[in-house]
N, C-alpha and C positions, 0 to 999 in steps of 0.2 A: 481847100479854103472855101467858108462860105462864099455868095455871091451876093450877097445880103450889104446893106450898110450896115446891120446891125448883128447879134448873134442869133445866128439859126434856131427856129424854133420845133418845136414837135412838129406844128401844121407844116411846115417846109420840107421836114422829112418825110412826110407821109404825102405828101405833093410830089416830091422826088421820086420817089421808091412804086408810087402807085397806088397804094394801100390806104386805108384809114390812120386815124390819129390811136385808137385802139388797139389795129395792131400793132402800131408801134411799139406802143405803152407795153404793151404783151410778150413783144419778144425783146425789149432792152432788160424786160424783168424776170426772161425769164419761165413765163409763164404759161401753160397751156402745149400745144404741138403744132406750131404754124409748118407748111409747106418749107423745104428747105430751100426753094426760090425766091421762096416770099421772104425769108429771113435772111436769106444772098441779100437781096433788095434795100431790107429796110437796113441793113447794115454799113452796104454798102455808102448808102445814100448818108447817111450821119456819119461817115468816113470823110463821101466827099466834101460835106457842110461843114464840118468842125462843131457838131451838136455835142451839147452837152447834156446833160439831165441835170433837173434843179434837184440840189440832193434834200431842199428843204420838200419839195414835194414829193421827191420818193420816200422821204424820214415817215410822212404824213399815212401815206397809201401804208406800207409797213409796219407803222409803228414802230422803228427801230431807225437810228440815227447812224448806229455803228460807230459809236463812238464811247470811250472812256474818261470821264475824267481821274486826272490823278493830283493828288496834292502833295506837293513836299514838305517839310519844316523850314528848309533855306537850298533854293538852289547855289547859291555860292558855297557851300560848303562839300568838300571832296567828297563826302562816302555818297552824295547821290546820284551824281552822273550814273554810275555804271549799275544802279537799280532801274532809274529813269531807262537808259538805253536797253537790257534787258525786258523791263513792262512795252518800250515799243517795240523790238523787234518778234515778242510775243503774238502782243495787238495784231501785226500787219501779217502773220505768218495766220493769222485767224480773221485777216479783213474785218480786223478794227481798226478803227485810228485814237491816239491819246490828246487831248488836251490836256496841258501840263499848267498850273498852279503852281506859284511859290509863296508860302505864307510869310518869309523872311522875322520868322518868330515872332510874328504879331499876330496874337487872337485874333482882330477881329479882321485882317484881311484873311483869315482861315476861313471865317465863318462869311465873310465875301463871295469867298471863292465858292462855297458849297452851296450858294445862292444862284451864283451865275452860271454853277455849272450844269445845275436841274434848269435853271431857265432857258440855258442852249440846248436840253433838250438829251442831255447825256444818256447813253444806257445806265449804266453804274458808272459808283467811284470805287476809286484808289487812294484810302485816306497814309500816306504815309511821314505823318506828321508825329513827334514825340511830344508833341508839346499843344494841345488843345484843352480849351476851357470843359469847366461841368456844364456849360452853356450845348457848346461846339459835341459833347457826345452824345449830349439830349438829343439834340438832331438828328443826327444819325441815327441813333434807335429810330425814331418814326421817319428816315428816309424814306422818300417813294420812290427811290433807286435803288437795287442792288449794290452793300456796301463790302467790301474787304479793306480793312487797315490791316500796313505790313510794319516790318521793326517799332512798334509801340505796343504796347500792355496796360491799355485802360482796364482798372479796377470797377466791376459791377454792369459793364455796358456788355452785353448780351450779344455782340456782333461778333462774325469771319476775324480772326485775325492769323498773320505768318508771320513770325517774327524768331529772335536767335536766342538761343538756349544763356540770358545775361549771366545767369547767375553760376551755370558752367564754364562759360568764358572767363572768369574772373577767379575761378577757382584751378581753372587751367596754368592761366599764368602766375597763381603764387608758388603754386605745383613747381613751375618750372625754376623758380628765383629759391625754393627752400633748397629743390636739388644743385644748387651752384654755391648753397652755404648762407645763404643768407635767412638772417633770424629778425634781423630788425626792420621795417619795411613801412612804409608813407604810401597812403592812396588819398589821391588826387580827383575829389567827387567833381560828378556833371553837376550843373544847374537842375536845384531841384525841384523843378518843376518838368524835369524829363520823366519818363515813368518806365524807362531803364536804370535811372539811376541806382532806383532801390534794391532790384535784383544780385546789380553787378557788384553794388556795396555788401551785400550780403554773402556772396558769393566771397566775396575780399575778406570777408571776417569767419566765414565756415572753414575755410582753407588755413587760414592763421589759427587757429583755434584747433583744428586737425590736426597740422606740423609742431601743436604743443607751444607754438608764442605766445608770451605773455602778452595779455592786454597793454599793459606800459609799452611796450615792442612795436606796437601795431597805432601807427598816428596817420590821423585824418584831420586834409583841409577842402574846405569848400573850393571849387571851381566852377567856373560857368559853362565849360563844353566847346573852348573858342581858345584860337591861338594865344589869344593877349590873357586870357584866365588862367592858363595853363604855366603861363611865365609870372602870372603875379603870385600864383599858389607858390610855385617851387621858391620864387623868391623871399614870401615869407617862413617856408619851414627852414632856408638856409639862414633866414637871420635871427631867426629864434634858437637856432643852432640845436637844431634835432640832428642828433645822432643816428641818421639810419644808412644804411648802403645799400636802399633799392626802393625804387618809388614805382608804383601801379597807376595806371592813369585812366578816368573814363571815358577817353576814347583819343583817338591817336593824333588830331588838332592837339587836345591839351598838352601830349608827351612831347610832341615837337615844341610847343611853347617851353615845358621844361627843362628840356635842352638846350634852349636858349637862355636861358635863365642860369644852367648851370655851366655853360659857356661862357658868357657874358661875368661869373663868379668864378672863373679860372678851374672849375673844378673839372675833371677828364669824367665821360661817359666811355666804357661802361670799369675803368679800374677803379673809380674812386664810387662810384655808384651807379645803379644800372638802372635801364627804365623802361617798362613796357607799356605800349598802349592798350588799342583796343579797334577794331572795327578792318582796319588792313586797307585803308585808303592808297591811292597811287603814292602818295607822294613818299608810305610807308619806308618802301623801298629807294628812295632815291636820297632822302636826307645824309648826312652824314653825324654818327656815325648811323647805318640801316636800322631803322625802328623795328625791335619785335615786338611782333602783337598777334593779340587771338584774331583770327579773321571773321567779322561776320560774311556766310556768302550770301553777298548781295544779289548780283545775278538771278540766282536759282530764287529766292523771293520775288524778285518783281517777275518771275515767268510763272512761279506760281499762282501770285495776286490775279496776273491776266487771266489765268487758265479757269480759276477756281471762279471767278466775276463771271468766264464766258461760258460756266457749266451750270451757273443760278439763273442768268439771262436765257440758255437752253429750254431751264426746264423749271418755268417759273410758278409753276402747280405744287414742288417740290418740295419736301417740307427746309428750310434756311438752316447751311450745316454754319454752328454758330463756335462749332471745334477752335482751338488753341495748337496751331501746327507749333513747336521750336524745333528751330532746325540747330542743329551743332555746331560747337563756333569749333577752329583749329589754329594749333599753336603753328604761329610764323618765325621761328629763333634766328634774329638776325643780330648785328653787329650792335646793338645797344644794352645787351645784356652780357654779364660775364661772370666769374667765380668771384663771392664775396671777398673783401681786401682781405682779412683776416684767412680764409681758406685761399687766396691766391699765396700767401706768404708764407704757409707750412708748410 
């Protein structure tokens, strides 16, 4: 413990240890080839003091902060915890640290956050928001940080992204509802102003149109991407009384809402109709009956984002690799899909 009233400074350790304030400075950083007494010494001496280094003046000498910012769309929603924790255990295995952002789908705290995070002085970001203005990507093209955006597909903006193969994930899970019999089929869009949406709808109608369904066969309702959208959609296709016996959902919030929706309208998941989401959040597995869904792996993206951000920050001469990684979504079959009624009955 210091001996100080106050926190020990550089001068007190280099008072302690014997030495200058320089060598100090030299060997907390690192630098040069002090005696290995002299480095016992000043080590020692900032042990016994409780010395800290200001990281704002080490940022300064360095030029690096060692820090990332990263942005979310909405931390309350399930699929980003386990990217966030992925991007920091990355961060810290590469002595970074993440400052985390939640834009709670509001432009303009997005566009907040990419303000405050160059003004703390951030190495790069971590844009991992689905949902930012033509404002908000302007930006980012003239970043004066190092930028990767992960799970989004901005149209025409020239930037790093890693994001999951939407439009195979969605072509995945018709795949899996045509081989259990099912012909007739409901998808349940994100809010669209996601820039997954389009993929994944796309991918929903390549797949229908492949297994030979007819257009009439194949019914789309708008959703917003959120618990309560996902119960308001299914509750309007049930009272318009569409005829289908399997509904696609753009991502696995909405399909729990639809199960709720067809719960609350007495109808049995997966015998009277089956439902798949999309993304493989925790809660996937835990509802009743078990959501299948194509999984995006989250994970392996935000270790990516880290890794790729801390190999631009390396080697910043470099020319900006401005590549389209998708990674591949995989089918999760769990208890909410099952054989079409008509092919369970023959």
């Amino acid at each position: 413990m210091s001996e100080r009233a106050g926190p020990a400074t550089i001068s007190d350790v280099a008072q302690r240890a014997g030495v200058s304030t320089a060598t100090v400075s030299r060997v907390l950083a690192g630098i040069g080839n002090p005696k290995p007494d002299t480095a016992a010494a000043v080590l020692a001496a900032v042990d016994q003091l409780g010395y800290r280094p200001s990281g704002v003046a080490r940022s300064l000498r360095m030029k690096r902060t060692r820090t990332l910012g990263l942005i979310v769309t909405d931390i309350q929603n399930p699929f980003f915890p386990e990217l966030v924790q992925a991007a920091d255990l990355a961060a810290r295995s590469l002595d970074y640290s993440i400052i985390l952002g939640s834009a709670a789908y509001d432009e303009r705290r997005a566009m907040h956050y990419l303000d405050l995070m160059v003004d703390r002085r951030v190495d790069g970001l971590i844009i991992a928001s689905s949902q930012l203005s033509d404002d908000s990507w302007q930006w980012l093209l003239g970043s004066p940080v190092p930028v990767v955006v992960v799970n989004a597909e901005p149209a025409g903006v020239d930037v790093p992204v890693i994001t999951s193969d939407n439009a195979g994930g969605t072509r995945m899970a018709v795949e899996h509802l045509v081989s259990l019999g099912h012909r007739r089929i409901a998808y349940i869009r994100g809010y669209e102003g996601f820039t997954a949406d389009l993929p994944r709808m796309e991918g929903f109608r390549t797949a229908c149109a492949a297994a030979g369904i007819p257009a009439a066969d194949m019914v789309e309702v708008r959703g917003d991407g959120q618990f309560e959208g996902g119960e308001l959609a299914m509750g309007q296709l049930l009272a318009a009384g569409t005829d289908v016996t399997a509904v696609m959902c753009h991502n696995d919030v909405t399909a729990i809402g639809a199960m709720r929706a067809l719960r609350s309208a007495r109808r049995r998941v997966p015998q009277e109709i089956s439902v798949v989401g999309c993304d493989d959040i925790a809660a996937a597995s835990w509802v009743v009956p078990a959501l299948t869904t194509v999984a995006q792996q989250k994970a392996e993206m935000g270790r990516m984002a880290v890794e790729r951000l801390a190999a631009a920050l390396d080697n910043p001469d470099a020319p900006v690799d401005t590549a389209t990684i998708r990674i591949p979504m995989v089918l999760r079959a769990r208890e909410s899909t099952g054989p079409a009624p008509e092919a369970g009955a023959a």
